[in-house]
N, C-alpha and C positions, 0 to 999 in steps of 0.2 A: 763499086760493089763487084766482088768476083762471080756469085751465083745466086739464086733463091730458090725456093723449094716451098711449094703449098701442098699440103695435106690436109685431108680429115680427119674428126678423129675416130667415125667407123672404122676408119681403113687402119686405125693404130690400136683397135681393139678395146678405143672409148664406147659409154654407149649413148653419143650424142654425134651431130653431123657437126660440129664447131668449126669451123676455117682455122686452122694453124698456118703459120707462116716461118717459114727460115731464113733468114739470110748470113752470107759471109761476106766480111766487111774487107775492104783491102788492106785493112792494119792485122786481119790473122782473124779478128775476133768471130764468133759464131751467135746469131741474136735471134730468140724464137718470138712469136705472138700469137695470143689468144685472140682472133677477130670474131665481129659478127657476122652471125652464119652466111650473111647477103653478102657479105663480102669476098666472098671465095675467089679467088685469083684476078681480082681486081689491082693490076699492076700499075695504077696510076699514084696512089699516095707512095708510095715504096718510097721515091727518093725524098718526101718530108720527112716519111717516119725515120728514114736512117739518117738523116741529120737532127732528126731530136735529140738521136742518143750516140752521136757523134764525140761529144763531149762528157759522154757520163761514162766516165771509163772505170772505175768501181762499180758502176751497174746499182745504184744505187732509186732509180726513177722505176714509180710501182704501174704508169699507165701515160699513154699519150694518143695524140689524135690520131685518125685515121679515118681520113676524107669526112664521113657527116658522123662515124660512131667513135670508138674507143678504142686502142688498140694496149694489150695486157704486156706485159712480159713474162715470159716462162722459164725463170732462172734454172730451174730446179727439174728441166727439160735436156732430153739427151741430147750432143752438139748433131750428131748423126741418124736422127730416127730412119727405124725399116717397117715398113711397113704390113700388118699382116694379109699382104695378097701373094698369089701366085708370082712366080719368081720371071716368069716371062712377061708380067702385067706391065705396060709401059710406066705406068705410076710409080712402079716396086723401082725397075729400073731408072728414073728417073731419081730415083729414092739413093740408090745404089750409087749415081754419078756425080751427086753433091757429096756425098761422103768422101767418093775418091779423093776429092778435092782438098780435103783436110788434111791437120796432120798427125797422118799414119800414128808417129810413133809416139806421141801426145795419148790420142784414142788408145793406143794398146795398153799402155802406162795405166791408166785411169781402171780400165777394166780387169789390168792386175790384179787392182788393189779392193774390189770388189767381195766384202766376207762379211763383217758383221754387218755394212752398212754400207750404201750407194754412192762412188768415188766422180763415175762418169756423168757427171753432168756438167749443163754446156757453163754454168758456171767456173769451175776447175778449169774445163777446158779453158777455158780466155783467159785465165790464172797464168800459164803456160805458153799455149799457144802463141799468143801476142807480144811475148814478151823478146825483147833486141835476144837478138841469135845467140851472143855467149851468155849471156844471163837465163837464157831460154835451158842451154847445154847444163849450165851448172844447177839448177834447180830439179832437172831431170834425174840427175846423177846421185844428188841427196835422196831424191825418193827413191828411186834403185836401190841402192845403196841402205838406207834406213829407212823402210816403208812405214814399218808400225810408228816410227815415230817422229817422220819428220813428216807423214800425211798432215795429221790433225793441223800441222802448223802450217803449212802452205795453201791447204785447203778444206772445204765444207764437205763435214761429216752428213749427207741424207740417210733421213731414212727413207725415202722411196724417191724413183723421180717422177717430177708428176709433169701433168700438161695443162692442166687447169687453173694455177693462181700464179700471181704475181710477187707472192711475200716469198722473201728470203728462205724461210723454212729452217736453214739451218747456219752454222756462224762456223769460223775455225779459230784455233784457239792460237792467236797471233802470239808472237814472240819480236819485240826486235833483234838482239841476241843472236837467235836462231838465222835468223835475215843476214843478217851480217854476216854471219861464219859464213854461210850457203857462200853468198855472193863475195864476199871475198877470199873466199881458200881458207880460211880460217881455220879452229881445232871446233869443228862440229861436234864430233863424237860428248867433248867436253860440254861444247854448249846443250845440247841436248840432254845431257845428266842434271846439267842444272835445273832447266827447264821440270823434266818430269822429278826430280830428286831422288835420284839414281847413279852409282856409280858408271864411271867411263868402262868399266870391264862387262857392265851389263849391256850398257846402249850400243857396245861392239859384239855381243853375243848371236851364235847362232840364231837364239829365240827369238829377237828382233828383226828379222831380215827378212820374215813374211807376217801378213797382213793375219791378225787374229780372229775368229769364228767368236760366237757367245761364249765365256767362259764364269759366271756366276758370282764372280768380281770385277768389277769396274777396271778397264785394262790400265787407267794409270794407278789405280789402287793396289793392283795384280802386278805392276811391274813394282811398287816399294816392298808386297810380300817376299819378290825372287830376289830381291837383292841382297835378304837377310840370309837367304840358301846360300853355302859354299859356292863359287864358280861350278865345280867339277860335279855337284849332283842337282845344278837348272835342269829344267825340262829346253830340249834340243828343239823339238815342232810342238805345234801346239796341238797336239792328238794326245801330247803325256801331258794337258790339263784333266783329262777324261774321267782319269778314275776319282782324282780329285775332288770334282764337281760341286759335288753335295757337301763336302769339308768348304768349300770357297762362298757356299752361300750362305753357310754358317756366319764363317768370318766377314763377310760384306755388309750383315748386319749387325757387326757386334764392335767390329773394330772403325776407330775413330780417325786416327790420324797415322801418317805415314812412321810415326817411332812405333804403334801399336802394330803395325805391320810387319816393320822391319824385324820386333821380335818375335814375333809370330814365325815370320821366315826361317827365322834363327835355332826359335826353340821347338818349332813344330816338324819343321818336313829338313831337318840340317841331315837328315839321310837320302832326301830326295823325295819325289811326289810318290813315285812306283815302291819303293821300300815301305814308305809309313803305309800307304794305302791296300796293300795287296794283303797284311795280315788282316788289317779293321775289313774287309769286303768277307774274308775267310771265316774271321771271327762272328760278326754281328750283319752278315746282310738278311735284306738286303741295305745297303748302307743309308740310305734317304730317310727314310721314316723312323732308322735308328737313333738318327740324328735328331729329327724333330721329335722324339721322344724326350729327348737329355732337357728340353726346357720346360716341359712337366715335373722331371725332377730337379732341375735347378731352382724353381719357384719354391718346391717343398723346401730345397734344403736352406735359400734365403729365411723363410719361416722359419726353422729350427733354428737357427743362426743369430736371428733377430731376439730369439723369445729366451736363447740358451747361451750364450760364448758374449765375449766381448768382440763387437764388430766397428770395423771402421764406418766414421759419418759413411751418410748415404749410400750405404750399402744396395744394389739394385740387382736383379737378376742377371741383366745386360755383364752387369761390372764384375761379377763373381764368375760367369759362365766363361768370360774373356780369360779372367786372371787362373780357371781353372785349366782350360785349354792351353795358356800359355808354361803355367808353370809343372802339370801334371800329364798334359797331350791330354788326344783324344782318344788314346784307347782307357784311360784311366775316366773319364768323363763316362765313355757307352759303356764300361763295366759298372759305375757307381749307378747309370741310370739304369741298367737291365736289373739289377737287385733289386733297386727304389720297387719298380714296376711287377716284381715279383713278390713283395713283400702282402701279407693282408691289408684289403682296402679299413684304414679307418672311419666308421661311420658316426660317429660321438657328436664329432664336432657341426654335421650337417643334421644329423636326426631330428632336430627341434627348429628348424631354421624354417619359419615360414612365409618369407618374402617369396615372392612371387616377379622375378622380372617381366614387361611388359612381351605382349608376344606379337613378332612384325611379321609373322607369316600365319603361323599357326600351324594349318595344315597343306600339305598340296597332293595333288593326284596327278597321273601320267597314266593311262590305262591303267592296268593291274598295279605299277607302281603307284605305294604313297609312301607320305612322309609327312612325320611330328614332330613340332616343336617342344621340344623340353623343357621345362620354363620355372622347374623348380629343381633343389636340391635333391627332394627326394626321388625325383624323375631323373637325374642326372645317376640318381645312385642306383637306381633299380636299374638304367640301363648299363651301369658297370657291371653288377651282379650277370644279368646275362649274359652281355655279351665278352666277359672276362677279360676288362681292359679297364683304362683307368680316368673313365671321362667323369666320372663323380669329382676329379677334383677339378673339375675345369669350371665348377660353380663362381668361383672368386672372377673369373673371367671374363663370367656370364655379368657378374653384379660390377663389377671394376673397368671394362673397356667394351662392352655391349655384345662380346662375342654369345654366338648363338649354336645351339645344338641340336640337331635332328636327328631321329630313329627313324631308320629308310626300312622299306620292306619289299622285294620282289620277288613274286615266285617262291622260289625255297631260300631265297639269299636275302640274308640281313646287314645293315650297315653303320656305323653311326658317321654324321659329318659334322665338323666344326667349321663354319662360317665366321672369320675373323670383321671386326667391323674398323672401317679405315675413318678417323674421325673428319679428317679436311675434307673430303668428296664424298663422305656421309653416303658410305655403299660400303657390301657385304665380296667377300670372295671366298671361295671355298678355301682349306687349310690343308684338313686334314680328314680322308677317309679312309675308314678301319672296318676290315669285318671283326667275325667271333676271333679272340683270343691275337687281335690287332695284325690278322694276317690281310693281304690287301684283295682289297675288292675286283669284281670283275667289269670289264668296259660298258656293261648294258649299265650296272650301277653307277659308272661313275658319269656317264649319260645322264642319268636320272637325278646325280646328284649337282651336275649343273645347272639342270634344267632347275631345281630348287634356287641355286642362285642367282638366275636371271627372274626368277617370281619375287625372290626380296629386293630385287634392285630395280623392280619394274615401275616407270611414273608412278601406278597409280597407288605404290605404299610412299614416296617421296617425302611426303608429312609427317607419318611417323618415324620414318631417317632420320630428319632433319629434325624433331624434338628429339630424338636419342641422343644424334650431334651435340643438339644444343645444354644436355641436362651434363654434356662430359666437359663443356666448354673451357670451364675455368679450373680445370681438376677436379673436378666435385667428383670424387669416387666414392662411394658407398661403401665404409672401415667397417669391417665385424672383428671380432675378438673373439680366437678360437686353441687350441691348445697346440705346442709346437707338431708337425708333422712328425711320425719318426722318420728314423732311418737304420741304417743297419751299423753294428761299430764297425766296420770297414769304413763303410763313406764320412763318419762321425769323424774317425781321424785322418781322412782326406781332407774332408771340408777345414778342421780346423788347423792343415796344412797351407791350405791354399787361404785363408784369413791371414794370418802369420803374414806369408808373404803380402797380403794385401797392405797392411797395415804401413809400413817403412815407407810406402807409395805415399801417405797424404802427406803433404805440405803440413809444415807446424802452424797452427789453428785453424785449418783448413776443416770446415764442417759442411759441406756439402756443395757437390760437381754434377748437373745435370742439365738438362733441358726446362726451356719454360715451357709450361705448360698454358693451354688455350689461346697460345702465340697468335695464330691467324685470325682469333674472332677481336683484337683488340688493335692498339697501335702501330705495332712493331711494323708491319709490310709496307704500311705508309713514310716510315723514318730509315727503313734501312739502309737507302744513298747516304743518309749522314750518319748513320753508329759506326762503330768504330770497336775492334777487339782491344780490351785494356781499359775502354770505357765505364767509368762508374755506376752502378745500377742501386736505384733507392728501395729500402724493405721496409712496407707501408702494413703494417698490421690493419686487419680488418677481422674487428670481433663481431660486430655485428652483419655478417655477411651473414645472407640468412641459406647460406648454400651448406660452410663451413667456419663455425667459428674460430677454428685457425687457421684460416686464409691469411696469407702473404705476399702483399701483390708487389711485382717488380716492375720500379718503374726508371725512367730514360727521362731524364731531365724534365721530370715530372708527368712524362707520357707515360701512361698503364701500359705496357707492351705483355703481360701475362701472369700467372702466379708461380710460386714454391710448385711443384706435385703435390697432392693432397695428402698424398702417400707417405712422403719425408717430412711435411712442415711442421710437424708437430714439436718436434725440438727446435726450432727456428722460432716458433711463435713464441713457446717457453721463455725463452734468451731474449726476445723481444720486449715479451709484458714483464721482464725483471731488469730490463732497462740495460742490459750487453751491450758494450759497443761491438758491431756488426758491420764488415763494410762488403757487400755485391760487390760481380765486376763479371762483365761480358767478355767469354773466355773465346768464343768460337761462332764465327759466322758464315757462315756457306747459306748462299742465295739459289743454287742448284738443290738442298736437297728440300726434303719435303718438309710441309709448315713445323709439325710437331718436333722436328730434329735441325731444324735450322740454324735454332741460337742455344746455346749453351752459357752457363751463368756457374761462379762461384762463391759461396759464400765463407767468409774467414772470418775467426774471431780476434780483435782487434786487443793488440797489449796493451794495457796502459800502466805505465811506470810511473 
């Protein structure tokens, strides 16, 4: 052993006295422990514990002895801690003289790469550090060299480092491939294009050659949008994502896979991020909430859509707002929705609507601040009427995915807020806040309007969360039947532009691409080590389902893993009870994203000759 270093973790600006312990091993490596408190510089087990983990050279062991108690590991622990005392405090200094000990250019490395997410821990470290001298050289040189994307592969993305547990925390996304090229000279640049799927002109570009900040798409998703941009109008640093921002969070939830991407690149920003963006910020800011406006009117114009024109299977808002953005931009999207939003609100089709959805707050108060729940149509409309904005249509919302709406009041200032409901973890977040004539609100209100979201999401409403969760589980949406939304004939023959195009896109007997629905409350999380994309999926009519009489449950080798949407199955069920041949098939599986958008299904109509 070359050194050791005991700390507390007062003294690291924990707030517990916990014994920490350091050691550096003579192979390079750097290895911390969480001890009991009584254990504080007790240097008698030292030489057991550092032969427990003598041999665990992946680091792979969660806990080991130490003399009568336990000793943790702290993977996820910096190789270097300073401590927060006085710089003359012997401790600090002490602190100070293990570190020297390290290596320098290892530690600098690491804290380079330091932006969206925490590079320097003592895990990485030993990644490096340890590793035979030219294999040490050449692994350095790839990260220099291509940080944004030869980190993830060599090491563990944190997001924070901690001192306190022994799990992993975080994983990196291995590559053999990537390995290879590093360690033997190989065409990296190439291997690395594979890897993320991207061409070699991108994974050599400036834009990769430093570490990324948050940018509102997923940065291997963000690197398949820039590949579809010409070379010569990428963004150079990543400061020109900036303006972009609000356009990227659009597209992070709309677009699916990296060809969805790729043309998006292509057909959206093929002038560059600062070109498209600097008119749309001129024209319609500020740009954020203009954006979250457009899917108020893309819902409407799905409805007109549905009720008027001939539209491709499974038409969805998602699917139409994509192919509208891709094929029309988005300055053609924020001018069809600024008209939508300007148009008179129609009242017809809610005036006689007397459902009542349930109410999980009701009211709340904050001194002079309160706040109402809305809980019917015609409360939804009276507060459009006042506050000249367009939350009356957010009724479908309210009755279809549990979303909720409050009328905020303080002082002289009024607000409304929409509270979206997340069905997996069965909790509320705020959306969207508007004052009068959807200009935005001020900090004391949007204060006010959190604090409402912490009252819906607080234990002691948990019950009725979890019956709201439960009543949406299996798609059970609640269908009204109401008259098409208008629109204006501008957007009429957009809309039926961007259909057109939609149409050539389905596959021939291709009747419907989407998500299962009620995915997490059924089989599916238990089976998904063995599905497989390309896998056949069974379509089990269920008429007496007392939820939905057209319920369509899709199931996996006989395991119910979810339904049709309530929303599309109704031609599904049709084709069903008239005996169509129909064949499922599991189109898309990502175990990363969230339950409701995990698995994707399609359904064809089946030739028979």
């Amino acid at each position: 052993m070359r050194a050791r270093l005991w700390l507390r973790g007062d003294w690291l600006g924990q707030r517990n006295e916990q014994s920490l312990l350091w050691l550096h091993l003579n192979d390079g490596r750097v290895l911390a422990f969480r001890l009991p408190t009584a254990d504080f510089e007790n240097d008698e087990p030292i030489g057991e514990l550092a032969e427990q983990f003598a041999q665990d050279q992946r680091g792979t062991l969660l806990e080991a002895r130490f003399g009568d108690g336990v000793a943790i590991p702290l993977y996820a622990a910096p190789p270097a801690p300073l401590p927060a005392l006085p710089w003359g405090d012997p401790r600090h200094h002490a602190a100070r003289d293990f570190a020297q000990r390290l290596d320098q250019e290892v530690l600098s490395l690491l804290a380079s790469l330091n932006r969206h997410r925490q590079w320097d821990s003592l895990r990485n470290y030993n990644r490096l550090a340890a590793l035979d001298p030219e294999l040490r050289e050449r692994r350095l040189q790839a990260v220099t060299r291509f940080p944004l994307l030869a980190a993830p592969v060599l090491l563990s993305a944190h997001q924070r480092l901690d001192f306190a547990g022994g799990k992993r925390h975080a994983w990196r996304d291995h590559d053999d491939g990537i390995l290879e090229a590093i360690d033997h000279g190989r065409d990296l640049a190439g291997a690395l294009g594979r890897h993320y799927g991207i061409s070699k002109g991108l994974a050599r570009s400036p834009i990769c050659r430093e570490m990324w900040g948050p940018t509102g798409l997923a940065h291997r998703r963000l690197l398949r949008l820039l590949d579809g941009i010409p070379a010569h109008r990428r963004p150079r640093a990543p400061a020109d994502f900036v303006p972009a921002m609000d356009l990227l969070v659009v597209i992070n939830l709309l677009a699916d896979d990296k060809t969805d991407l790729a043309h998006l690149g292509n057909r959206v920003f093929r002038e560059g991020f600062a070109a498209v963006c600097a008119p749309l910020q001129t024209r319609f800011a500020p740009l954020g909430p203009a954006v979250a406006d457009c899917g108020d009117f893309i819902r409407a114009a799905v409805d007109h859509a549905v009720q008027t024109q001939p539209c491709p299977p499974g038409l969805t808002p998602r699917r139409l707002q994509l192919a509208w953005i891709e094929s029309r931009g988005f300055r053609s999207l924020l001018a069809a929705s600024r008209r939508w939003h300007a148009l008179p609100r129609d009242r017809a089709g809610d005036a006689h609507d007397q459902t009542r959805v349930a109410a999980i707050l009701g009211e709340h108060r904050a001194g002079e601040a309160h706040g109402r729940e809305l809980c019917t149509a015609a409360d939804l409309a009276h507060e459009g009427e006042t506050m000249h904005h367009c939350v009356a249509q957010y009724w479908d919302q309210c009755l279809e995915a549990g979303t909720r709406v409050f009328a905020l009041a303080m002082a002289t200032e009024r607000a409304t807020a929409e509270y979206r409901f997340t069905l997996g973890a069965a909790r509320f977040s705020l959306a969207q806040l508007r004052g009068p004539y959807n200009e935005e609100a001020s900090e004391a209100m949007m204060a006010f309007a959190l604090s409402v979201q912490d009252a819906l999401n607080a234990p002691g409403r948990t019950e009725v969360r979890t019956a709201l969760a439960a009543s949406f589980a299996a798609g059970r949406i609640y269908r009204r039947h109401h008259p098409p939304r208008r629109l204006d004939p501008a957007s009429e023959r957009e809309l039926t532009a961007v259909l057109t195009q939609l149409r050539p896109d389905a596959a021939p007997g291709e009747l419907l691409r989407d998500f299962v629905a009620g995915y997490e409350y059924h089989a599916g999380p238990e089976l998904e080590p063995i599905m497989g994309v390309g896998d056949a999926l069974e379509l089990v009519r269920e008429p007496d389902n007392p939820h939905d009489p057209a319920a369509v449950a899709l199931c996996w080798r006989g395991e119910r893993i979810g339904y049709v949407p309530r929303q599309l199955n109704a031609d599904i069920a049709r084709r069903l009870d008239a005996a169509q041949p129909l064949l499922g098939q599991l189109t898309r599986l990502d175990m990363r994203a969230v339950a409701w958008q995990r698995v994707q299904f399609v359904i064809r109509q089946v030739q028979v000759h």
